[in-house]
Steps between C-alpha positions, in 0.01 A plus 500: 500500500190658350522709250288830513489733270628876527275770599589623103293142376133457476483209760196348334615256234702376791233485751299294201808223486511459858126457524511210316842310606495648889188641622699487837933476474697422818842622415823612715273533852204687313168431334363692190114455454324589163166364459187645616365263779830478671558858492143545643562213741823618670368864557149408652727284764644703723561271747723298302688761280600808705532808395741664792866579321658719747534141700765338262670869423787525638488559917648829440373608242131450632603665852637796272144503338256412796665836664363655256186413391303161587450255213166600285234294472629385179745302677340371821278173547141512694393569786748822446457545181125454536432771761733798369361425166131566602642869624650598209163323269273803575713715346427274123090360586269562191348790634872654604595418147211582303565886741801569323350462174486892395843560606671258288289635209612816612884383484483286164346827348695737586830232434412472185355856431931586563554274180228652254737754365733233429538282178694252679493393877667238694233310698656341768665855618190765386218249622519121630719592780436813647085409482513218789789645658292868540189278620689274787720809582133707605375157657845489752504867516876539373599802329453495096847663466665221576413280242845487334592310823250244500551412126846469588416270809225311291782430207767372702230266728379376156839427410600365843159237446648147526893573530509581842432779788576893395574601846608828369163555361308386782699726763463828266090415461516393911615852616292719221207369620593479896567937451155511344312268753667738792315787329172330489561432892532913509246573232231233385337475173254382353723242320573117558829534697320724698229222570741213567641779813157420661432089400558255766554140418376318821459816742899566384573804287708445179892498581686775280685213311150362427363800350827572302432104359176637352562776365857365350240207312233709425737760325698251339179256426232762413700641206731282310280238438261721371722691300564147332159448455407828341850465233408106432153627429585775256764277311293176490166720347736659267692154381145364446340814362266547781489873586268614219251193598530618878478878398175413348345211773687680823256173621798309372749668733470247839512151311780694356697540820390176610675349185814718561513351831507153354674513183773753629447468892716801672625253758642182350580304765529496901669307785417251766667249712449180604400476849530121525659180316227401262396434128335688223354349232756183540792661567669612859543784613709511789442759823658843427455462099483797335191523286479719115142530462482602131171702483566613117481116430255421696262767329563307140427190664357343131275243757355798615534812283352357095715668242758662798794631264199735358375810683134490500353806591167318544633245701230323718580355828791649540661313845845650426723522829672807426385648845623172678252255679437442900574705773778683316261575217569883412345765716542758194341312239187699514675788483754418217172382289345879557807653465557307116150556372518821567868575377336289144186672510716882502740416250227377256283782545753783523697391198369381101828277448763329695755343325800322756809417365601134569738508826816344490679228705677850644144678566409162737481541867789370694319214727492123495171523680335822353382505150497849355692820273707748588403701227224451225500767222168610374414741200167672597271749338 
């Protein structure tokens, strides 16, 4: 049996052994894939590796869910997958993206304005999570007040990530967002739940369930990853004594999210299973394998990545795959990016010093799949 180290372990002197004794391991019924090119080859091939859980859940279980809300494009194969996910794209094009700009200035600033009084702050609580939450919350059109529930849905999904289904979870996010999609029936908005009432996939409008499915992964999606991304990227800057070089070359700030994404990718690894009998890079994979795409080890692929233990905040050709690759590759990502820079660019200018405590094994986020802190203490002035 494979052993994987606990969410409390950095995962990357492990990912390093396995890429050079098993850059693929059959073991007990699953495969675990670490190298670059594999990881890269199994999620460009959909047709091979599907991505469509809720059919080897449990029957009842998945009828218990599919009542619900419908499976979200995270989870569905093309020609599905394909055409819901071109409704939900125009909500996250450049130009869409690039719109909402001024707000999350807006947010970050006035965020961190709330911890200028303050000697000390927490980071994760006073800044990287309520930032993306406030911004996806104004995209769906769901009430800011109830933010404590969504970071209480968002931690237990997290921790849910790779150890099975929280029905629980699902159900309580299923009929929050049914009661607010019957409102928008009563009273539209100018919001995206409001603009999924009126898409049509093939002349059909969206089913309830279908709607729920989007808004459940976009909630869900659209905030703890970037949360991750926004803690990594404080911690990492501060471990290599970045922030005063970024302060000074804010120029600095994208190749420096681009190197978070790589060195301490948010998502570490995903899921797939085999569709068919057949053989990766000389071993077999029998149908209805279960696939661990490692994305954390793919991203210090040495082959690929020169020097990939070291963050590099001028990094060139940077082909990390924290977003994913293919079909699946992340809708958000364009967002997440704006949504980082910013969050960098507002704690550099709004603060002289930053100093963050080193979190502990405690302080790590509770996920086999996320990579992230629950808390990360910062002296600021």
């Amino acid at each position: 049996m494979v052993e994987i180290p606990t969410y409390r372990e950095e995962p990357f002197p492990w990912y390093r052994e396995m890429r050079q004794k098993n850059p693929i391991l059959y073991d007990s019924g699953s495969a675990y894939i670490f190298t670059y090119d594999l990881t890269k080859q199994v999620l460009e091939d959909f047709k091979n590796y599907s991505s469509q859980f809720r059919d080897f859940i449990e029957p009842e279980i998945a009828e218990t869910l599919n009542q619900h809300s419908a499976p979200s494009i995270l989870i569905l194969d093309p020609p599905r997958h394909t055409k819901l996910r071109n409704l939900v794209s125009r909500a996250f094009t450049p130009s869409k993206v690039s719109s909402y700009e001024n707000e999350i200035r807006r947010i970050a600033e006035a965020l961190a304005g709330k911890m200028e009084a303050q000697k000390t702050a927490e980071m994760v609580s006073a800044f990287s999570y309520p930032l993306p939450v406030l911004v996806i919350s104004r995209i769906l059109g769901v009430p800011e007040e109830d933010m404590h529930l969504f970071k209480d849905w968002s931690d237990r999904i997290a921790t849910s990530l790779g150890r099975g289904v929280d029905v629980t979870t699902q159900l309580e996010m299923a009929k929050y967002f049914s009661s607010l999609i019957e409102d928008r029936k009563k009273r539209p908005a100018d919001d995206l739940i409001s603009g999924l009432l009126e898409a049509e996939v093939d002349g059909d409008k969206l089913t309830l369930q279908e709607i729920v499915g989007f808004c459940i992964l976009l909630l869900v999606a659209g905030n703890e990853t970037t949360t991750n991304l926004i803690t990594n990227s404080l911690l990492t800057l501060h471990e290599y004594g970045l922030l005063d070089e970024i302060r000074d070359h804010p120029s600095l700030i994208p190749g420096a999210v681009e190197e978070t994404l790589r060195f301490r990718s948010p998502v570490q690894s995903t899921r797939r299973i085999a569709k068919t009998d057949m053989e990766i890079a000389g071993i077999r994979i029998p149908k209805h394998t279960l696939l661990f795409v490692y994305l954390g080890s793919a991203n210090r692929d040495e082959s690929v990545f020169p020097d990939s233990e070291k963050f590099i905040i001028t990094r060139s050709q940077n082909r990390h795959l924290a977003f994913g690759e293919g079909v699946h590759f992340c809708l958000g990502a364009p967002l997440a990016r704006l949504e980082a820079r910013i969050a960098l660019e507002t704690i550099c200018r709004m603060f002289e010093t930053i100093v963050i405590r080193q979190p502990s094994a405690d302080d790590r986020l509770d996920s086999d799949i996320m990579y992230g802190f629950k808390r990360l203490e910062a002296v600021i002035r």
